[in-house]
N, C-alpha and C positions, 0 to 999 in steps of 0.2 A: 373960805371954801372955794369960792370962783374962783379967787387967786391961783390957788391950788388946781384946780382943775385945766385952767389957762397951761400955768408952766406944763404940766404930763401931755396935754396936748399941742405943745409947741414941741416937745422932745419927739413924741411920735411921731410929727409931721416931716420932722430932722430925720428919723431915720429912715422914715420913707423916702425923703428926696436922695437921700446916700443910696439906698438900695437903687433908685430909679437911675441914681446916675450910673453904678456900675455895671445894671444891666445893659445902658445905652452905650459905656465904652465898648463890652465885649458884644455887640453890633457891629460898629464902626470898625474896629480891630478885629478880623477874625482868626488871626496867626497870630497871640499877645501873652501875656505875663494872666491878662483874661483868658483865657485859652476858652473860645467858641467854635465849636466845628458846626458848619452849616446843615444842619438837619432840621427836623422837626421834631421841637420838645427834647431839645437838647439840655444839657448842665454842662455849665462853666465853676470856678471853683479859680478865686483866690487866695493865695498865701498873704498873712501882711506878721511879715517877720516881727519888726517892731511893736507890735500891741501883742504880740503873741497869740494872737487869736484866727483863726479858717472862719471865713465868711463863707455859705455854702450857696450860689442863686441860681436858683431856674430861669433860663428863658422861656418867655412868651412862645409860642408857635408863629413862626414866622415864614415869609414867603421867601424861600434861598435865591429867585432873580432879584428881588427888591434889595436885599441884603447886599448882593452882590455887585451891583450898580451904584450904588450910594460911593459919594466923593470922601477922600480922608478927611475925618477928622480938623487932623493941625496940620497945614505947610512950616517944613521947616523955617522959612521966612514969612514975616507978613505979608498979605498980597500973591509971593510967588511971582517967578518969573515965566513965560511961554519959552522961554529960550533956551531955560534950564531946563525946561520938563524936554524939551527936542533933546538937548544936550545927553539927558541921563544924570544931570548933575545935583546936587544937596538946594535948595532952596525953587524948587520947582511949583508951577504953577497946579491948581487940581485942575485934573481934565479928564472927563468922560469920551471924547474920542478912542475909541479903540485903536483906529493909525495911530494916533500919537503916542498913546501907549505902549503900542507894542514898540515902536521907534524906542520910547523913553526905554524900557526893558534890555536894548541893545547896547544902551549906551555909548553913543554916536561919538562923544570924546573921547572914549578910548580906541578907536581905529585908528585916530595917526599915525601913533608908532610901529603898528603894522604896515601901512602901508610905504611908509619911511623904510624901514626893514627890507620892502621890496624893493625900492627904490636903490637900496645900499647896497642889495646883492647882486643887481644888475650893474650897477657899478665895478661891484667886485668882480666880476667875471671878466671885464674888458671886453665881452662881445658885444655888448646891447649897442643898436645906431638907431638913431633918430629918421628912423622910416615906418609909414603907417604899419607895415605888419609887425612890427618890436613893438612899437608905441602901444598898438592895440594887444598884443599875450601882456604885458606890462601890465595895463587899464586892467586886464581882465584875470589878473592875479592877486592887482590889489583890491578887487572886487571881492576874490575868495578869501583875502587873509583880514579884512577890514568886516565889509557887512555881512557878510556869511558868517565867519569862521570865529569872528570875534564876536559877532553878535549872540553865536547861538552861546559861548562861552559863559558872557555876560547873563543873558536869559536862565543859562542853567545854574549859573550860582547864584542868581536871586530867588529860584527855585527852593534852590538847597539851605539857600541865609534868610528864609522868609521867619523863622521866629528870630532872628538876632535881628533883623528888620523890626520887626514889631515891636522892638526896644529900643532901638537905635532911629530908626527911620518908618514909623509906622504909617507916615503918607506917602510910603511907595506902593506902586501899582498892587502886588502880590498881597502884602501884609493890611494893605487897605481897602483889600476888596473888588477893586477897579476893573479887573481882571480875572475872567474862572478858570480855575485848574485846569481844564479841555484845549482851552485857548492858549496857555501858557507851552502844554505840552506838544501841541500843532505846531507849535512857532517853533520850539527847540527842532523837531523834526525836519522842518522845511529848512530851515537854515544850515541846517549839518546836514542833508540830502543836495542841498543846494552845493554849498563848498568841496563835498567830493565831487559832484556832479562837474565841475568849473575845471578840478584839478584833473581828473580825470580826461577832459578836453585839451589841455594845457597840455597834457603829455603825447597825446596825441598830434597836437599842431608841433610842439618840438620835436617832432621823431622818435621820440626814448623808444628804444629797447624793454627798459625794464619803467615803469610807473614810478617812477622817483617822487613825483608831486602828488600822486594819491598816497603812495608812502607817507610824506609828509604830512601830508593834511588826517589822514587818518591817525597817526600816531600825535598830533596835536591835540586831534578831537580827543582823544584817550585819554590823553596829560591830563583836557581840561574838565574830563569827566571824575576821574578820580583826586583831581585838585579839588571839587567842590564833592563830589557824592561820598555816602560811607560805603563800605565800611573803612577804605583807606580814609579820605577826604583828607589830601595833604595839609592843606591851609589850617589842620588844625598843630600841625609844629610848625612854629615860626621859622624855621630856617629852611625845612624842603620845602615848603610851599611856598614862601617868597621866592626862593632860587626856581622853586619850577615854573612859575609865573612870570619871573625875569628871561626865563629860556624860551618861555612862550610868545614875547614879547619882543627878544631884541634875535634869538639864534634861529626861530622856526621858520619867520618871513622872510629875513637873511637868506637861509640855507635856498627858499622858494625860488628866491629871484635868482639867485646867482645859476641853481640846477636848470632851470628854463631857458639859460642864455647859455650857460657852459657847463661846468662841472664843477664841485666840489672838490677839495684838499684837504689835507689834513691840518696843516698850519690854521686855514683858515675855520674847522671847526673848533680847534683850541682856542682860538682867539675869540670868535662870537660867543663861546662858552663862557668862557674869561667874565667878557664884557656883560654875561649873565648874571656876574654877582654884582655888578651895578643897578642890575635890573632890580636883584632882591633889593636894594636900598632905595629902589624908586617903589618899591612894593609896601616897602615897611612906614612910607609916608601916609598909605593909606589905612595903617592901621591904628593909628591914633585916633579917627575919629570915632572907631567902632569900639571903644577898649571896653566901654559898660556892658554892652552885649556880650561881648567876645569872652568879658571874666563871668557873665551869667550863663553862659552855654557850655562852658569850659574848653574854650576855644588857646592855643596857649600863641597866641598873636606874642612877638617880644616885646611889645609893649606892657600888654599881661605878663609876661615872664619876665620879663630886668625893671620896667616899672620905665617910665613915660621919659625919666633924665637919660638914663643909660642906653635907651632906647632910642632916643635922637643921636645918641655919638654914632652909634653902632650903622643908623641908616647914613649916615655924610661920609664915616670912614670907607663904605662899602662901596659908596660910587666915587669917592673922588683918590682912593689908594686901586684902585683896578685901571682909572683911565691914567693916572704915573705910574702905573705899571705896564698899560699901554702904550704910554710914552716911551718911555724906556726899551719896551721892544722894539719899538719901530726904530727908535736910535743907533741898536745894537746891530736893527735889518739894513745897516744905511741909508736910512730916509731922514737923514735929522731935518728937512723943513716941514716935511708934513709930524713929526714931531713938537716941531716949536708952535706949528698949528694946532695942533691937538692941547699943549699946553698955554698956550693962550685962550684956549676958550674954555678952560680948567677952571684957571680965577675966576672971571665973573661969576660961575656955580658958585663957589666958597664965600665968595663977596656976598651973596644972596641966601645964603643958608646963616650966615649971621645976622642977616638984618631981618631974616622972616622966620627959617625954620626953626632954628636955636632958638628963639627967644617967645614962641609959640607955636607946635604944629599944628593944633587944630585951628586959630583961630586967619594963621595965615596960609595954611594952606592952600589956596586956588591962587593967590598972591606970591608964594614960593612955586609952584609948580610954572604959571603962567611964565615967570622970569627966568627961575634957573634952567628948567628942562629943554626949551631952544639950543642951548648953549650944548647940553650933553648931546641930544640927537644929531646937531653938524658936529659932532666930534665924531661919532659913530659916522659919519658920511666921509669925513678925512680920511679913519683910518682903511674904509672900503676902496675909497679911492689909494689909499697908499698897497691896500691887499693886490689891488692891479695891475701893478707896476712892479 
């Protein structure tokens, strides 16, 4: 009979401690598969497909700053890095700094090619000189198309991806708490208040006539709002939303720079276009790592949609048949050196997407980006400088 008694009360002690843990996930995780909204005396409510059974749990009454403060759970890596969490990047350290947070939220890696893009279109104009009042509209463009402009991007589709976060990345800032809804939306404000604010000087110090760089940047801001918000939210078809993400990234800070030094053309918005569907293929690298989320939200990433093989041809053909297609124009424009340039910094990509991306994206990811994408970005600066001439 003690025996007996022993086991029923080792079982019920078993499901207490299950009940205890899943009420402390959906804690930890307030955007989750747990789904807790910060109230008091809230329900949360599990699905567990495979046992076929609805667990139903109440939360305790809790205090929403305590809740809210508390670090993630699990870093994607052991430890964590401080440099990733500045970065914006996957294996990030926990940190209750709110600077840093909010920093991590902008994702600081992703500015280069914005401001590379300014870089290129100042190029492509042929007017920009190497005198403090150029060098400074320059600085103070890639100010707008970098931490402003990309920031506020960045911020607001972590907003939008906070439960595919909480699947995918649940020790990010948003899905893990780190950061309150208030704070989130202050931040998106300031930053897209800021970035017109920039262009809107920009236009002014260049003389325009007409606001061509509020243009731009409002009509970017717009892209990037209905790339991540519903009820569009492009990013949910794999192909407009890479291509609009690739537009946003290689033709919008292009268009900036070159409008601020000179004018725009037509040739050269077909071309930055063009060079937008390589953009999509630089877009669809990121979609590998999200594929679990992305197929649980109903997100239709092409990775979700052709399945993770088909899905790697489709990202390499995209960037490396656009810039021999870029080649080729510019051969046909009689520029064959800045041609044989452009196609010498071709291979190394393709040499790199064999040895990293084909044969793993997720796990070589930051190891394919790190190596191949130098190579594409001075391609993009070749052909700006060959747009010049």
């Amino acid at each position: 009979m003690t025996s007996i008694l022993n086991t029923v009360s080792s079982i019920l002690a078993s499901r207490v401690s299950s009940v205890d843990r899943v009420g402390a996930l959906s804690l930890r995780n307030p955007v989750s598969v747990v789904e807790f909204t910060c109230r008091r005396s809230a329900w949360s409510t599990l699905d567990s497909n495979s046992a076929g059974r609805r667990f139903v749990v109440r939360a305790a009454e809790t205090d929403t700053d305590k809740v809210k403060s508390q670090a993630p759970d699990k870093a994607s890596a052991a430890g964590g890095s401080s440099i990733n969490q500045l970065l914006g990047i996957k294996g990030a350290a926990q940190e209750t700094n709110k600077w840093k947070i909010r920093l991590q939220l902008t994702k600081p890696v992703t500015w280069p090619p914005l401001v590379w893009g300014v870089v290129c279109g100042a190029a492509a104009s042929g007017n920009f000189h190497w005198t403090p009042e150029d060098v400074a509209k320059s600085i103070l463009c890639m100010m707008m198309s970098g931490p402003c402009l990309t920031g506020y991007t960045q911020t607001i589709n972590d907003w939008y991806d906070r439960e595919i976060d909480a699947i995918n990345e649940p020790y990010r800032p948003i899905p893990s708490g780190a950061i309150s809804e208030q704070e989130v939306i202050t931040q998106v404000w300031v930053l897209l208040l800021g970035g017109l604010g920039i262009a809107g000087v920009l236009d002014v110090w260049a003389g325009h006539t007409t606001p061509t760089l509020f243009y731009l940047a409002l009509g970017g801001s717009l892209l990037s709002y209905i790339y991540s918000a519903p009820p569009l939210k492009l990013k949910q078809n794999g192909w407009v939303g890479n291509f609009a993400l690739g537009a946003s990234y290689i033709s919008l800070p292009w268009w900036a720079g070159q409008a601020l030094f000179g004018t725009l053309t037509p040739d050269v918005v077909v071309l930055t276009l063009l060079y937008s569907i390589a953009g999509l293929g630089i877009a669809i690298v990121n979609d590998f790592k999200s594929v679990e989320g992305d197929r649980a939200m109903g997100l239709q990433s092409l990775p979700v949609a052709f399945g993770t093989e088909a899905a790697k041809w489709i990202c390499v053909s995209a960037i490396d048949v656009t810039q021999l297609s870029v080649a080729g124009y510019l051969l046909a424009s009689g520029k064959p050196y800045y041609a044989l340039a452009l196609l010498a910094l071709i291979i190394p990509q393709i040499v790199f997407q064999f040895k990293y991306f084909l044969k793993d994206p997720v796990k070589y990811d930051v190891k394919y980006q790190a190596s191949a994408q130098p190579f594409l970005v001075l391609g993009i600066f070749v052909t700006a400088l060959a747009s010049s001439h």
